[in-house]
C-alpha positions as CSV (number, residue, x, y, z in Angstrom):
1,X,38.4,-0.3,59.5
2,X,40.2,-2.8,57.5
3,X,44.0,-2.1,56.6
4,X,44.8,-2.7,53.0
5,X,48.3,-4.4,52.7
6,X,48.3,-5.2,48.8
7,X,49.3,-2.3,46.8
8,X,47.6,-3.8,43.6
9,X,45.0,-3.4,45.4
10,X,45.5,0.0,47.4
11,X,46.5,1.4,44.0
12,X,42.8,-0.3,42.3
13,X,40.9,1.8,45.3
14,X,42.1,5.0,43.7
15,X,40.4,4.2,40.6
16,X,37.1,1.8,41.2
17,X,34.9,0.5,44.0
18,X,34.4,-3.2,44.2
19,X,32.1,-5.5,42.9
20,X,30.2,-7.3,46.0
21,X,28.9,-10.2,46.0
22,X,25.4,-11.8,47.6
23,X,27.6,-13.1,50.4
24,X,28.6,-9.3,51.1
25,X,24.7,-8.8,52.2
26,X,22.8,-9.2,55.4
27,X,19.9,-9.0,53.5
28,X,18.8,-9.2,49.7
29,X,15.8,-7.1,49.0
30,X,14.2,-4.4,47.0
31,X,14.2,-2.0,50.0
32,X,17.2,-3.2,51.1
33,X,19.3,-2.0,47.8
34,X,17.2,1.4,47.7
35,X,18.0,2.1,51.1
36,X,21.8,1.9,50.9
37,X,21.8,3.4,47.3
38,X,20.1,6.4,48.7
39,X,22.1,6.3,52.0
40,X,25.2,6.5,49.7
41,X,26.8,2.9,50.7
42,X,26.1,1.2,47.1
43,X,25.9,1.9,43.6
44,X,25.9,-0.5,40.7
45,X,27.9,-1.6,37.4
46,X,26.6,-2.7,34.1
47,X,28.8,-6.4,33.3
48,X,28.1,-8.5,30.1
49,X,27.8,-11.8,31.2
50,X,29.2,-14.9,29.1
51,X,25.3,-15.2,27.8
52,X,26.0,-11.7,26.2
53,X,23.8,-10.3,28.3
54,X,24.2,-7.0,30.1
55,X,23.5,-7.9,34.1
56,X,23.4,-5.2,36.7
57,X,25.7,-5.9,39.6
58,X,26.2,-3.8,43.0
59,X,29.4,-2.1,44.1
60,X,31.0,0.2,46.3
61,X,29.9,3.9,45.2
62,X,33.1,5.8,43.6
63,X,33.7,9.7,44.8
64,X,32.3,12.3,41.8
65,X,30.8,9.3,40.1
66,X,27.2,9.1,41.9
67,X,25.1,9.3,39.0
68,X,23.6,5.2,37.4
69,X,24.9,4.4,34.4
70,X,23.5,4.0,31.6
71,X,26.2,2.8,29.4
72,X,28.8,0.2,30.0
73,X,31.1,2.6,29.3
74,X,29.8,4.9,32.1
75,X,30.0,2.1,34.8
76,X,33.2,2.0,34.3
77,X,34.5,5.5,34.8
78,X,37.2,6.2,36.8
79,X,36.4,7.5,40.7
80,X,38.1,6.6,43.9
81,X,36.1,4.5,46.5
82,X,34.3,6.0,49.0
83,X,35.3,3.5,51.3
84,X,39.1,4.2,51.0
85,X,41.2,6.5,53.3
86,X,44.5,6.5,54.1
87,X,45.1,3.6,52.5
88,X,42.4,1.5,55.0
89,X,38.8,0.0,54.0
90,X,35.9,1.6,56.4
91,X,33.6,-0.6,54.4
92,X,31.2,-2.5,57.1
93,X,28.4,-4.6,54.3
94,X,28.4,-7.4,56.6
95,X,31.1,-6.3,59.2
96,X,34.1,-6.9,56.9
97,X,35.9,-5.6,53.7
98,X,33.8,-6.9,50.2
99,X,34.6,-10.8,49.6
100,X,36.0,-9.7,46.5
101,X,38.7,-7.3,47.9
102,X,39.5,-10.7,50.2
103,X,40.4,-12.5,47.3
104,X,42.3,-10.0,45.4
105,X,44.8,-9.2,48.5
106,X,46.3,-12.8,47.6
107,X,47.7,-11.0,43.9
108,X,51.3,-11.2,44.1
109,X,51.9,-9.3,40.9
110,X,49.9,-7.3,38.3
111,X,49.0,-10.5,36.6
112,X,47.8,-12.3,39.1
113,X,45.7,-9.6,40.1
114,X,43.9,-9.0,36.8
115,X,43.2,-12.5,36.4
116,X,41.7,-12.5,40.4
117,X,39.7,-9.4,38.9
118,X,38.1,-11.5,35.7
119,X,37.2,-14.4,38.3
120,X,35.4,-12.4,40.2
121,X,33.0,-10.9,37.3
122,X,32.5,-14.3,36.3
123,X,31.6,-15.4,39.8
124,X,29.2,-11.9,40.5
125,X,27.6,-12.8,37.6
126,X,26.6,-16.5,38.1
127,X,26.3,-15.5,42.0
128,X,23.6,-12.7,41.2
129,X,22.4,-14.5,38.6
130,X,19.0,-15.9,40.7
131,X,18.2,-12.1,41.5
132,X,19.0,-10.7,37.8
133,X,15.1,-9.6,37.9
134,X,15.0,-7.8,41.5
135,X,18.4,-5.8,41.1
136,X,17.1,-4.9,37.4
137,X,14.2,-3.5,38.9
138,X,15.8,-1.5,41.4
139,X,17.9,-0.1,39.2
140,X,15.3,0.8,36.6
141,X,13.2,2.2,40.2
142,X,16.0,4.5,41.5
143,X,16.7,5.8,37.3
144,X,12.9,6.8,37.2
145,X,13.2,8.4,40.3
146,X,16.1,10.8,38.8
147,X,14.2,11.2,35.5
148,X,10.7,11.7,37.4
149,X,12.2,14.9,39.0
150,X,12.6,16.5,35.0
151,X,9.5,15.3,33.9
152,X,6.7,17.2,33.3
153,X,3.0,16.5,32.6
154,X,2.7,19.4,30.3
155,X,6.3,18.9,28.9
156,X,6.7,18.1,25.2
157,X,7.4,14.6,24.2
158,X,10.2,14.1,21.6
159,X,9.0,12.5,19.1
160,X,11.5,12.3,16.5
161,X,13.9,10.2,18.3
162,X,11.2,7.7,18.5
163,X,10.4,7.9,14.8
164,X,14.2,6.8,14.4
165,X,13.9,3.9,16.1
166,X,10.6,3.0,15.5
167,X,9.1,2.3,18.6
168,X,11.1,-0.5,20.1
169,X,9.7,-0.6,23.2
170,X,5.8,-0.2,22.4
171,X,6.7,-2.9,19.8
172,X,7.6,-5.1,23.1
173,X,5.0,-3.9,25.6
174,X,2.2,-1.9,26.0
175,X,2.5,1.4,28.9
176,X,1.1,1.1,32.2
177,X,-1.9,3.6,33.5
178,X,-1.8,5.5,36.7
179,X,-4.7,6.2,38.3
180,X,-4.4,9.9,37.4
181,X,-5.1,9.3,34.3
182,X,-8.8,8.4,34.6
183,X,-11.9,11.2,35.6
184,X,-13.5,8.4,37.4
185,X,-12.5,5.4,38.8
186,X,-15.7,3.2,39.0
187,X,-16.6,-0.3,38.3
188,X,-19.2,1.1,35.4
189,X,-16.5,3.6,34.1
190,X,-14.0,0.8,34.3
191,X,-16.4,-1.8,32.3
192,X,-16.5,0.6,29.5
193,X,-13.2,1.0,28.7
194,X,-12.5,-2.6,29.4
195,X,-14.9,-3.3,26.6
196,X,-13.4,-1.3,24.1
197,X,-10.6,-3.9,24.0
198,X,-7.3,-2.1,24.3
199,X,-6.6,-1.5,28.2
200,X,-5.5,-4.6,30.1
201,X,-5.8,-5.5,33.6
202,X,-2.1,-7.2,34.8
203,X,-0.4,-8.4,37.9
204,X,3.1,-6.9,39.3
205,X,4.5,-9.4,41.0
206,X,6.6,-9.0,44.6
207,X,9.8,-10.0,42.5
208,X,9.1,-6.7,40.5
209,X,8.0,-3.9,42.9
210,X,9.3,-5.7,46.2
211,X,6.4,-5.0,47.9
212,X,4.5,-8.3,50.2
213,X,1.7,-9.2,47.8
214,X,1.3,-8.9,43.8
215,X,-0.7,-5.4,42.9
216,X,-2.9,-5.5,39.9
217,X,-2.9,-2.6,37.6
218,X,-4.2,-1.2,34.6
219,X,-1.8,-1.2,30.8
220,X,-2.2,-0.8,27.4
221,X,-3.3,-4.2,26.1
222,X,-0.4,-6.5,24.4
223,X,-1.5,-8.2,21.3
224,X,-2.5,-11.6,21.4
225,X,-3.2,-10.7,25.6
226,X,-6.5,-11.5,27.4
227,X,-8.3,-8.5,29.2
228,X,-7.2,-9.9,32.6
229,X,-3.9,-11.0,31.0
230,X,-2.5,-13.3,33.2
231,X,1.0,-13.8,31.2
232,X,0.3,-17.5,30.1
233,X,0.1,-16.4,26.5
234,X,2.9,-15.7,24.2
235,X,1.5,-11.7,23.5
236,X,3.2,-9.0,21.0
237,X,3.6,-5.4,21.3
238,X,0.9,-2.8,22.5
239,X,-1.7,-3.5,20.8
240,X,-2.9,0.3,19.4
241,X,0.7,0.6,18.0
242,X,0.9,1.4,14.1
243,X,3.3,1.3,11.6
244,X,3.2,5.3,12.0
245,X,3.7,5.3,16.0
246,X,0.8,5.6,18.6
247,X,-2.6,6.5,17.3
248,X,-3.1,9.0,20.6
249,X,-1.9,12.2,21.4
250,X,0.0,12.9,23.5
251,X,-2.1,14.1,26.3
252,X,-4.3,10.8,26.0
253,X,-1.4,8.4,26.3
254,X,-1.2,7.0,29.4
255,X,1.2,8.1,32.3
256,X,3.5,5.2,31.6
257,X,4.0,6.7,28.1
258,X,3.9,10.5,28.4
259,X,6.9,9.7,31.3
260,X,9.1,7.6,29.2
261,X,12.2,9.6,28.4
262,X,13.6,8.8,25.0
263,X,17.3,8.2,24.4
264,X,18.6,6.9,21.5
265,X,22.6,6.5,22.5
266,X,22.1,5.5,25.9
267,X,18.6,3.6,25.6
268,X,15.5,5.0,26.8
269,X,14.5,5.1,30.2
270,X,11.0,4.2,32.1
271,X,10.1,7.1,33.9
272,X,7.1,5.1,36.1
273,X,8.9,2.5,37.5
274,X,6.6,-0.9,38.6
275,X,7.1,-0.1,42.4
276,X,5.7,3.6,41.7
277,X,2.7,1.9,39.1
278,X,2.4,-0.5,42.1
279,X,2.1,2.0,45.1
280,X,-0.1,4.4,43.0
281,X,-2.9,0.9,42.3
282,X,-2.6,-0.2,46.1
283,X,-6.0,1.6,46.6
284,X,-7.7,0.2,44.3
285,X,-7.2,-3.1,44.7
286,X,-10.9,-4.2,45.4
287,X,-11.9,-2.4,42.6
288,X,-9.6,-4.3,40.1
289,X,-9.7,-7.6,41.7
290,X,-13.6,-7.7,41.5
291,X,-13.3,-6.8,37.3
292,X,-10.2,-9.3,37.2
293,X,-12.9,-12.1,38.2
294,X,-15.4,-10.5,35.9
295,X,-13.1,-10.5,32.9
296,X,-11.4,-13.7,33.4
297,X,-11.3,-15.9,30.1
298,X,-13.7,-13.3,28.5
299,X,-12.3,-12.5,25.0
300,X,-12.8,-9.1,24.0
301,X,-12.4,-8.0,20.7
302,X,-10.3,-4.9,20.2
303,X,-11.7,-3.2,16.9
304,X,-9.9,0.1,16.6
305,X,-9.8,3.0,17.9
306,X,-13.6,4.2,17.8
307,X,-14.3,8.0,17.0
308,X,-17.6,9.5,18.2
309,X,-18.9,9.9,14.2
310,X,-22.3,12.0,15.2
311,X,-20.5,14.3,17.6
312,X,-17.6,14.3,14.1
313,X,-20.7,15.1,12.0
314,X,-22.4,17.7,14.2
315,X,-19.1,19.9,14.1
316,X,-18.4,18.8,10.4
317,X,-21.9,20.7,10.2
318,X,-21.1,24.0,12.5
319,X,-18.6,24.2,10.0
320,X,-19.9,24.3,6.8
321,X,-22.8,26.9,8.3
322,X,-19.7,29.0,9.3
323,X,-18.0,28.7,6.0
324,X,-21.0,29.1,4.1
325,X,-21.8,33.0,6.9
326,X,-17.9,33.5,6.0
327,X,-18.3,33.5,2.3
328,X,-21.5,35.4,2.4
329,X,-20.0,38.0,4.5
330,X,-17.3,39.0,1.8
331,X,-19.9,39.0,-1.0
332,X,-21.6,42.4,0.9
């Protein structure tokens, strides 16, 4: 427990945790950051950086304020520390009070102290600058955790707030596959679809799951992307995407897509996280490593979605005999 003799300060812990900084950290990993965040001891902020870019940056968790924020707005709500009581600091990150708090205990008036407070965004932002990607994908993991728990398979999609915004995310990438959403998983079974030229075989690196070796998995093909789409080509959107949304129902959309939950105010968020796509492919990781060498530098052709015309015209047939029985029926 760390006394807090600055009252700019004191007063600040009524209102906002603190910022920490890499420096604050024994270690720096994926599991590392999920652990505390579910252990209570972190939660994280949404900063814009002087790139104009929105960077996600760890703090001290705030009383009544648990939830992650998806808005700017929202990481900046007021909430008293966790870490404050009775005017001391119980925090123990690396066996001391945050580095930031340390610098701000040097304010000797309000104005001092607010300038202190924009020094230290500027310097969590260049300082967790090298692990933008990892801390993105934790906090992207732990928000598709919360969202997993309301979605359903069965559920109904809501499609009209994608209409409004016209698919901005398939327009950027295609969805991943779990495994639950093939019959079979078999090389033969797996050739097949392959060759139809719209799924994609991809890599998820350790920087994006945090697990100790890159997974492969199965995704909706990206436009201009190989089958075994190694990401050395410049690619486009997914590449069944139309000008009038996905060509598949919903039910035949893979997991990735069916668990996406749409928000238009706050931004939508991933409901199958890389780690979980990750975990889910470990298995089958012969499997997919023996067609990633088969497909390598082949160039399929994806040609549309194909439809099964003779089964179409068998039940285009069944029809017309039933029409013509119907018609018949209400002549006697």
């Amino acid at each position: 427990m760390v006394q807090i003799e600055n009252r700019y300060l004191k007063e600040d812990c009524m209102f906002s945790g603190a910022v920490l900084l890499p420096e604050d950290f024994a270690e720096i990993s994926f599991d590392c950051f999920v652990n505390l965040y579910h252990e209570g001891q972190l939660s994280f902020c949404r900063v814009m950086s002087d790139e104009e870019c929105v960077v996600i940056i760890p703090k001290t968790p705030r009383r009544d304020c648990t939830e992650l924020p998806r808005s700017n707005e929202e990481s900046f709500k007021n909430g008293e520390c966790v870490y404050r009581h009775n005017g001391s600091c119980l925090l123990t990150y690396n066996k001391t009070m945050p580095r930031a708090c340390e610098d701000l205990l040097f304010a000797t008036n309000p104005l001092d102290y607010e300038k202190i407070k924009i020094l230290i965004g500027v310097k969590a932002c260049l300082d967790w600058s090298p692990y933008m990607n990892l801390l993105n994908e934790v906090f992207w993991y732990l928000l598709s955790e919360k969202e997993s728990k309301k979605f359903t398979p069965n559920g109904e999609f809501d499609h009209s707030q994608c209409e409004m915004c016209g698919g901005r995310c398939c327009q950027k990438c295609g969805c991943y596959f779990a495994p639950t959403d093939f019959k079979v998983l078999s090389l033969d079974k797996l050739r097949k679809i392959l060759n139809k030229g719209f799924v994609a075989i991809v890599s998820l690196t350790t920087e994006l799951t945090g697990i100790s070796e890159d997974v492969l998995v199965l995704k909706m093909r990206d436009k201009g992307a190989e089958v075994f789409d190694k990401g050395d080509r410049k690619t486009g959107g997914c590449i069944v995407h139309e000008d009038t949304g996905c060509p598949f129902e919903d039910d035949d959309r893979p997991f990735g897509g069916r668990a996406l939950v749409p928000d238009l105010q706050r931004g939508c968020c991933i409901g199958y996280s890389f780690r979980k796509c990750a975990d889910d492919w470990k298995p089958y990781q012969n499997l997919l490593r023996q067609l990633a060498e088969e497909y390598s530098g082949k160039d399929i052709q994806y040609k549309g979605i194909c439809w099964n015309w003779a089964v179409l015209t068998v039940d285009f047939c069944l029809l017309s005999v039933f029409y013509i029985i119907r018609k018949f029926s209400e002549l006697l």
